[in-house]
C-alpha positions in Angstrom: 0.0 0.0 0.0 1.5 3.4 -1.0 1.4 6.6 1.0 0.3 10.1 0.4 1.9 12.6 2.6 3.0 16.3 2.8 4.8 18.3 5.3 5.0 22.3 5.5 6.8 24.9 7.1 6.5 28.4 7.4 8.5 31.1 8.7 7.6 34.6 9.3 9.5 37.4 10.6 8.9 38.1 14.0 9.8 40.8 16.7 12.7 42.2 16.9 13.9 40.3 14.2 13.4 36.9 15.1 11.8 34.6 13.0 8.7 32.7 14.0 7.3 29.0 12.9 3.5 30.0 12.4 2.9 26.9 10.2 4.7 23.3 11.3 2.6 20.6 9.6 4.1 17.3 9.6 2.6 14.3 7.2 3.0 10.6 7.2 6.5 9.9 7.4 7.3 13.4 7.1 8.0 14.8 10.9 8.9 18.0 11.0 10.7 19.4 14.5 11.5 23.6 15.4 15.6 22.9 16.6 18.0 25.0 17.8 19.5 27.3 15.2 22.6 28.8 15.3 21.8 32.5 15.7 19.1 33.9 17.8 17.5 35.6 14.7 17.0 32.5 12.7 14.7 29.6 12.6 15.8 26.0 12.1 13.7 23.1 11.2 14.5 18.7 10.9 12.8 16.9 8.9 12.4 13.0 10.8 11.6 9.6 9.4 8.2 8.6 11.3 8.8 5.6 9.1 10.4 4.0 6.2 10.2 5.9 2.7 9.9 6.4 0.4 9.3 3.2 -1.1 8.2 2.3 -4.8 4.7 4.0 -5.7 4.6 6.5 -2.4 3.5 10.0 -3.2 5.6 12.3 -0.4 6.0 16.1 -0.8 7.6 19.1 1.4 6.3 23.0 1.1 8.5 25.2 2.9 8.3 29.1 2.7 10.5 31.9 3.9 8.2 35.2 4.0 9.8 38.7 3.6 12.9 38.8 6.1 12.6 35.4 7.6 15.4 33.7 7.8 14.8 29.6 8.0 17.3 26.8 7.9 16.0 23.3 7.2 17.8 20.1 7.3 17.2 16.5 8.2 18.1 13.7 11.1 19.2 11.0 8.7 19.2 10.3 5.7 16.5 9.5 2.8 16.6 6.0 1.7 14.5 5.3 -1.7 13.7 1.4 -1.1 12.3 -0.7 -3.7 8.1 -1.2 -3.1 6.5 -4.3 -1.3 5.9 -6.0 -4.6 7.0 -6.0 -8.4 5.5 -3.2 -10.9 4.6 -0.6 -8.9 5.0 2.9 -10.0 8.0 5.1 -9.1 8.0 6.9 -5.8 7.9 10.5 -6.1 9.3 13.2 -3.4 8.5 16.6 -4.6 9.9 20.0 -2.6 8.3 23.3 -3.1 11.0 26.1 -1.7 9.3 29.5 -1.8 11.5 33.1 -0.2 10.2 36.2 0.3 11.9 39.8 -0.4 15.3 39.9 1.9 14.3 36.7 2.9 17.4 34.0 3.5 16.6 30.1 3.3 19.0 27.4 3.5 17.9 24.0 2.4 20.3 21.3 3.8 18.8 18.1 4.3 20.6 14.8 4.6 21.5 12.2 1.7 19.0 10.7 -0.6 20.2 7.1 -1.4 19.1 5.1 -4.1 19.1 1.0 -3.3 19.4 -1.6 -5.3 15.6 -2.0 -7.2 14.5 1.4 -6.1 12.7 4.1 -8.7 12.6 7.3 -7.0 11.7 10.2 -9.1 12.6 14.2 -6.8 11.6 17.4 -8.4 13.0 20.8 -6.1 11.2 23.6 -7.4 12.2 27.6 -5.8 10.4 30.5 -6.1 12.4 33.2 -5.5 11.6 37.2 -4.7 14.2 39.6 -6.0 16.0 40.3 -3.4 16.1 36.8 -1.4 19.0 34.3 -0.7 19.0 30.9 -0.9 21.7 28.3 0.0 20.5 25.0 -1.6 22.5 22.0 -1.2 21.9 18.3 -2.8 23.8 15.2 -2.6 22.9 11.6 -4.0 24.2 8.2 -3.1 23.7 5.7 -5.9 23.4 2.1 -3.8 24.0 1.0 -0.5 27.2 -0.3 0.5 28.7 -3.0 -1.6 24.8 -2.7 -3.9 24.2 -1.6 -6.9 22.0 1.8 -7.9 18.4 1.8 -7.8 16.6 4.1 -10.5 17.3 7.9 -9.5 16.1 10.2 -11.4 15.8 14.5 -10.3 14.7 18.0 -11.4 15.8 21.2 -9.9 14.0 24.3 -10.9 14.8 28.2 -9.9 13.5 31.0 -10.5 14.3 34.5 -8.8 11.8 37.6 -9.6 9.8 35.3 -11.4 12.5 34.5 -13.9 14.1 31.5 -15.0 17.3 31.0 -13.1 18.2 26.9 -13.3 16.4 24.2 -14.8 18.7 20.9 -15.1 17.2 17.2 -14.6 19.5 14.2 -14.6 19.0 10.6 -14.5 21.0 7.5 -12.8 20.6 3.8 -12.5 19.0 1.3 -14.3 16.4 2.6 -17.4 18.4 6.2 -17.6 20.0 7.3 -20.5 23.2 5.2 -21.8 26.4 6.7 -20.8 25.4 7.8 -17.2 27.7 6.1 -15.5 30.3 6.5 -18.1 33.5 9.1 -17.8 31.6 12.1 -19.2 29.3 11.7 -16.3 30.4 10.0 -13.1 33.1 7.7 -14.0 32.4 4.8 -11.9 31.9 7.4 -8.6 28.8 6.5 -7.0 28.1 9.8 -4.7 26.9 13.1 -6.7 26.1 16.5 -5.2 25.2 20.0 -6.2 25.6 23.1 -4.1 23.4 26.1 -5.2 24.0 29.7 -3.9 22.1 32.7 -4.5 22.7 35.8 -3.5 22.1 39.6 -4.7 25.1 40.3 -3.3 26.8 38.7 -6.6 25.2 40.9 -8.7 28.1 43.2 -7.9 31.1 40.9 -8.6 30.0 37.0 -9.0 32.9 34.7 -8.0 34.6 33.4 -10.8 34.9 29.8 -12.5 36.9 27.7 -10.6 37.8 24.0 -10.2 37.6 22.7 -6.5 39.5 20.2 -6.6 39.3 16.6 -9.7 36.2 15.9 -9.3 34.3 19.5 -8.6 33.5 22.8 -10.2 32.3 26.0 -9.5 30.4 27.8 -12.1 28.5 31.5 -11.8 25.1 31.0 -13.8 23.2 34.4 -15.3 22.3 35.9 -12.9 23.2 36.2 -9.2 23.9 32.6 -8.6 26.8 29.8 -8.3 26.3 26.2 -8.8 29.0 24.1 -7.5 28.8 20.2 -8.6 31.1 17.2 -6.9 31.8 13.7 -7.3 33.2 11.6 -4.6 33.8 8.1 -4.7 31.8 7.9 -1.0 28.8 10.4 1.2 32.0 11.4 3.4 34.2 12.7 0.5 30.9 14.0 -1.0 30.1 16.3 2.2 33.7 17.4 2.5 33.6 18.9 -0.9 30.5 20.5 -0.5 31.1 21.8 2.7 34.4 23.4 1.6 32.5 25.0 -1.1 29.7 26.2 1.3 32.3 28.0 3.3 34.3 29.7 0.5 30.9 31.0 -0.9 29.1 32.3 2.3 31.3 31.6 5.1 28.8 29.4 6.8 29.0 25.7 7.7 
């Protein structure tokens, strides 16, 4: 039997410029918790597994919004496993994440690995809705297989926009059934951990960082418009973080 669920978050500004949880819904599997954040003017959420998902066929999505000023951080305890369903032929899972910030709004969305196992078929979609003048510090990593297992069906779609323009729109596709060559040298040469680090920030619009590789197996690149998109390989989740992190801090300064 599949499951439907959906968890939101909202944050507001609040007085004297802290921000406030006003919405903190929590679905299914989906448990969402208010945790301590790192500064006194910031909100922090964690996502929890209430159970195991998603598995083939279950239908899970996340709605988080920053209004104007807020300033929301949202990660997770563990990490996602995408499991293969109770029984053969049923449908793809689906985990779908609407990301919404408001005018000097700043959201930071830093949840935990998604792993793909062995049989899996786990389609994500991230969508962000971005006001002019917002930030957003986005990061994404993906483990293809368990240890010593091979990938499950992975595939992803990550959609920006900022003033209501098009910022980033990329999709890729790993595992079994995904186009031929993704596992080739073009593409991840034989590394089973991806990730993608987006940052945007108005503050770029003066002087953007500039292309640079971080290392083999990373890049940072400056899109059009006030944004950086750093990608990674890394031959394990550990390696994977480490990279990311390091880019995280030479962007923003944060960890």
């Amino acid at each position: 039997m599949s499951v439907q669920a959906t968890a939101r978050i909202t944050a507001a500004s609040g007085r004297h410029g802290t921000t406030v949880l006003p919405v903190l819904e929590s679905g299914g599997p989906l448990a969402v918790r208010r945790t301590r954040a790192a500064r006194p003017d910031w909100a922090r959420v964690t996502m929890v597994g209430a159970m195991s998902a998603p598995l083939n066929g279950d239908r899970l999505a996340v709605e988080v919004r920053a209004g104007a000023a807020a300033r929301l951080t949202v990660g997770s305890a563990a990490a996602t496993v995408a499991l293969p369903g109770p029984g053969p032929g049923a449908d793809p899972a689906t985990y779908d994440i609407l990301l919404e910030a408001g005018e000097g709004a700043e959201l930071h969305w830093l949840p935990e690995q998604t792993v793909s196992a062995h049989r899996s078929v786990l389609t994500t979609t991230i969508r962000a809705e971005l006001a002019a003048t917002a930030r957003l510090v986005l990061r994404e990593e993906q483990i293809l297989g368990r240890y010593g297992e091979p990938a499950g069906t992975l595939t992803g779609r990550l959609t920006v926009r900022r003033a209501g323009r098009p910022l980033l729109d990329q999709q890729v596709a790993y595992g079994p059934g995904a186009p031929g060559g993704w596992d080739a040298g073009a593409v991840l040469g034989g590394h089973r951990a991806v990730g993608q680090l987006l940052v945007v920030d108005p503050d770029f619009e003066a002087g953007p960082p500039e292309p640079a590789l971080l290392g083999p197996t990373a890049a940072l690149t400056p899109l059009a418009g006030p944004a950086v998109l750093v990608t990674a390989l890394a031959a394990d989740a550990r390696l994977l973080r480490e990279l990311l992190d390091e880019a995280l801090e030479r962007l923003t300064g944060h960890r």
